[in-house]
C-alpha positions in Angstrom: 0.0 0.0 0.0 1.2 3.1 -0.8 1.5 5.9 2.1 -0.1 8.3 0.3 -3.2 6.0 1.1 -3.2 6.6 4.8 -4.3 10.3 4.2 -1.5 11.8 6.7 -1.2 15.1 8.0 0.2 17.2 5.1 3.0 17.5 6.7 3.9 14.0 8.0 3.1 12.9 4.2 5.8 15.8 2.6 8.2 14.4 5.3 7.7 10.8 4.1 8.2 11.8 0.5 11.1 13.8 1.8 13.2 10.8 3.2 12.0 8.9 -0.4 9.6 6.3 1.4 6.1 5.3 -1.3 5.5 1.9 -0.1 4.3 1.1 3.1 5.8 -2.7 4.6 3.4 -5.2 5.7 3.8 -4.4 9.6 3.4 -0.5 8.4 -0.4 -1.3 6.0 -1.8 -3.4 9.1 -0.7 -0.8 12.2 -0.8 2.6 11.0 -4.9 2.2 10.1 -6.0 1.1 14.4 -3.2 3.3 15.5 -4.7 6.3 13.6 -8.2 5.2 14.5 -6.7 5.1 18.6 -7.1 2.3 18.8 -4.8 -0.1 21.1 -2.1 -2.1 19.1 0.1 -5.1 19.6 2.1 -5.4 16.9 4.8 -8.6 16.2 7.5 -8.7 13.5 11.1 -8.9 13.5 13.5 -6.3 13.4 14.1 -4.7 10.1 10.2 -4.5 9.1 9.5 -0.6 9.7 7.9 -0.7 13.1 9.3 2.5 14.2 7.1 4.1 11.3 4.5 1.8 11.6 3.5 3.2 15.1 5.6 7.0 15.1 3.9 8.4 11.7 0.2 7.8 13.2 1.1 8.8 16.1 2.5 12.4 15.1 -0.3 12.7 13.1 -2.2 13.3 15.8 0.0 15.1 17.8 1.1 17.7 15.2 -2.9 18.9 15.7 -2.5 20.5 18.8 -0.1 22.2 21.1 0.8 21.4 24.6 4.6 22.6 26.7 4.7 18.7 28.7 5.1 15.5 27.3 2.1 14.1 25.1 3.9 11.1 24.0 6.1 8.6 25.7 8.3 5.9 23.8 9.7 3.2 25.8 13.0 0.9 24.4 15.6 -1.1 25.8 18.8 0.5 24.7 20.2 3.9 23.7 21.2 2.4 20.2 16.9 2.2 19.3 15.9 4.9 21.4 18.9 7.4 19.4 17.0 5.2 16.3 13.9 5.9 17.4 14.7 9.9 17.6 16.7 10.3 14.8 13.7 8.6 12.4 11.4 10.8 14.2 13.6 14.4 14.1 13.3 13.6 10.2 10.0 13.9 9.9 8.8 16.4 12.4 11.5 18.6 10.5 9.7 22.1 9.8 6.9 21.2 12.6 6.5 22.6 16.0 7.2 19.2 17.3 9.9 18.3 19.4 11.5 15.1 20.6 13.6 14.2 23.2 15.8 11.1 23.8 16.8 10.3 27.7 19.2 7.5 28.5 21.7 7.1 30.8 25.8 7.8 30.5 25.1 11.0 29.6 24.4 14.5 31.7 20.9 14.0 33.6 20.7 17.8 33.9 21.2 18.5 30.4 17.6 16.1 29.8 16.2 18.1 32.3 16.8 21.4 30.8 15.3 20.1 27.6 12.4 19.1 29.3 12.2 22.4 31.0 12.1 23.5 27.9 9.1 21.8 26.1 8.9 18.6 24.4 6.3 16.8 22.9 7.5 13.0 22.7 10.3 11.3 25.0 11.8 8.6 23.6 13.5 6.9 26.7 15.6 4.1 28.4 13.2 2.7 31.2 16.2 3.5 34.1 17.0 6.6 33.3 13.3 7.8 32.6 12.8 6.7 36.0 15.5 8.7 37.6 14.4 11.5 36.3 10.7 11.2 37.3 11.8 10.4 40.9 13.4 13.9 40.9 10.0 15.2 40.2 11.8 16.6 37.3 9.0 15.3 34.5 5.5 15.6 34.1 3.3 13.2 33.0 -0.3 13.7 33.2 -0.8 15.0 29.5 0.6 11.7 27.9 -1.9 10.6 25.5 -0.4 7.5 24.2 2.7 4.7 25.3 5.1 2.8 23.1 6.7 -0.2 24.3 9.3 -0.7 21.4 11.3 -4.2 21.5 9.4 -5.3 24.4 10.6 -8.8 24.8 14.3 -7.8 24.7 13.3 -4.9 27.7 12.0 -8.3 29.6 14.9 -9.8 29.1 17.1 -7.2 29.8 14.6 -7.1 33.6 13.2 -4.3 33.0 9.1 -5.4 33.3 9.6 -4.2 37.2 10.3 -1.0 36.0 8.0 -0.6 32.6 5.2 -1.2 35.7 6.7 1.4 37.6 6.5 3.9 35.3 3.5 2.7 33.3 1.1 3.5 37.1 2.2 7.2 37.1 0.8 7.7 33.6 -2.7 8.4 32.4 -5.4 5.2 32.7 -6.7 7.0 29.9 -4.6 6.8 26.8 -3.3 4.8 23.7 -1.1 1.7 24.3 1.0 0.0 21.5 3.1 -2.7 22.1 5.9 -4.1 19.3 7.6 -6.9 19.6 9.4 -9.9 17.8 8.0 -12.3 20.1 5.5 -12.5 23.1 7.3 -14.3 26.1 4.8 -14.4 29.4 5.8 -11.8 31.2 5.2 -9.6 28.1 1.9 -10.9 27.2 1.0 -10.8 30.8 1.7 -7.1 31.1 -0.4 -6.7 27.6 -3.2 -8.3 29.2 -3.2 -6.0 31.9 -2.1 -2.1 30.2 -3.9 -2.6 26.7 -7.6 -1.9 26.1 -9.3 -4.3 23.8 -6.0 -4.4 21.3 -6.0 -5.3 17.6 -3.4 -8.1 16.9 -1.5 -7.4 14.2 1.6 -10.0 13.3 4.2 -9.9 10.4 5.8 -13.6 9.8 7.5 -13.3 13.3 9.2 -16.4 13.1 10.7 -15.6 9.6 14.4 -14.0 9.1 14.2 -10.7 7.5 15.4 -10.6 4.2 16.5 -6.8 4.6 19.3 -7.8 6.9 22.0 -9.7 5.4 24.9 -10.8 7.8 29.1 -10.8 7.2 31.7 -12.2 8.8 35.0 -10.1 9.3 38.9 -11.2 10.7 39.9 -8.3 12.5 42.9 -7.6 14.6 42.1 -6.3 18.0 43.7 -2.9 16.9 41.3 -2.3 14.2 38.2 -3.1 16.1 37.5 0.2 17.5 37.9 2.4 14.5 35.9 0.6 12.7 32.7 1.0 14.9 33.4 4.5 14.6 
C-alpha cells in the first residue's frame, strides 16, 4: 500500500516523500490504520520490518494537531542504540513542525535532559532506568501523555526491565493509547499486555521468519582495528 493512502497530515506525508519512502511494509499497512483510529495495538514482527514508522507516523499525526509545553507522548526501548534510532527517524519527519522530541538515556548529563524538558517537548523517547531517575526527581511531568510505546518489548523483559515498565506505566494516564511491538511474546510480556492494553488489535508480520532486509558478514579483524571501525 502506498503511504499516500493513509491520508497523513500534510506535513507528516511531505516528510515521508522527503526521506523517499512510497511503499508502506506489511507491519506498516496493518498498524498505521487502528493506530490512527486510537485504537490499542500489539504489533509482532522482527526487526528490520519498519515498526518505528509503523506506530511514530500515526502517532504524530495526531500530535502535530495540537499544542501542549509537557510531554504528550512517551516511547519506551531497551537500549540507547533504538531509542537514538527511534529519535533520529522521528527528528526527520517532524522537520519544519512545531514538534519536538527528546531522547533520555543514561551515560550521559541527567541535567542536560532536564533542561530540555524544561524547555518543552512533545514526545520522549527513553531508556526505562533513566526515565525513572528523572521522574523520581519530580523533574518530568506526566499527566498529559496521550499514548505509550513499548518498542522491543521482549528484549526490555529480558534485559529485567518489566519491574520497571510497571513502575513507570502506574504514574501515567489510565486514559490513553497503548501500543506494544515486539518480535515475540514471552509471558511476562503478554502478561503485562493483558493488563495495560484496552481491547488491542493483533496485528503479526511472519514473526518467526528471518528478515530478508538484513544480510549478515563475517570479518577477521585484529584487535587494533576493532574500535575504528565502529566508529
Amino acid at each position: 500500500m502506498k503511504f499516500s493512502n493513509f491520508s497523513l497530515h500534510h506535513r507528516i506525508a511531505s516528510a515521508i516523500q522527503r526521506c523517499g519512502f512510497t511503499e508502506a511494509t506489511p507491519i506498516q499497512t496493518q498498524a498505521i490504520p487502528p493506530v490512527l483510529a486510537g485504537r490499542d495495538v500489539i504489533g509482532l514482527a522482527q526487526t528490520g520490518t519498519g515498526k518505528t514508522a509503523a506506530y511514530m507516523l500515526p502517532l504524530l499525526h495526531t500530535l502535530i494537531q495540537a499544542k501542549a509545553k509537557e510531554p504528550r507522548a512517551l516511547v519506551l526501548a531497551p537500549t540507547r542504540e533504538l531509542a537514538e534510532q527511534i529519535t533520529a527517524f522521528t527528528s526527520s519527519i517532524i522537520q519544519g513542525t512545531h514538534l519536538r522530541v527528546l531522547a533520555i538515556y543514561g551515560g550521559v548529563s541527567k541535567q542536560a535532559q532536564i533542561e530540555r524538558i524544561k524547555r518543552g517537548v512533545d514526545i520522549i523517547v527513553a531508556c526505562p532506568g533513566r526515565m525513572l531517575d528523572i521522574m523520581h526527581d519530580r523533574a518530568i511531568s506526566l499527566k498529559q501523555v496521550k499514548c505509550l510505546v513499548l518498542d522491543e518489548a521482549d528484549h526490555m523483559f529480558d534485559q529485567g526491565f518489566l519491574p520497571d515498565l510497571q513502575r513507570i506505566i502506574r504514574q501515567l494516564p489510565l486514559k490513553k493509547q497503548t501500543l506494544l511491538f515486539s518480535a515475540t511474546m514471552p509471558d511476562g510480556i503478554s502478561t503485562l499486555a493483558e493488563e495495560i492494553l484496552q481491547e488491542p488489535v493483533r496485528v503479526q508480520i511472519s514473526p518467526n521468519r528471518s528478515v530478508e532486509a538484513i544480510s549478515h558478514r563475517l570479518y577477521a579483524l585484529k584487535q587494533t582495528e576493532k574500535t575504528p571501525l565502529l566508529m
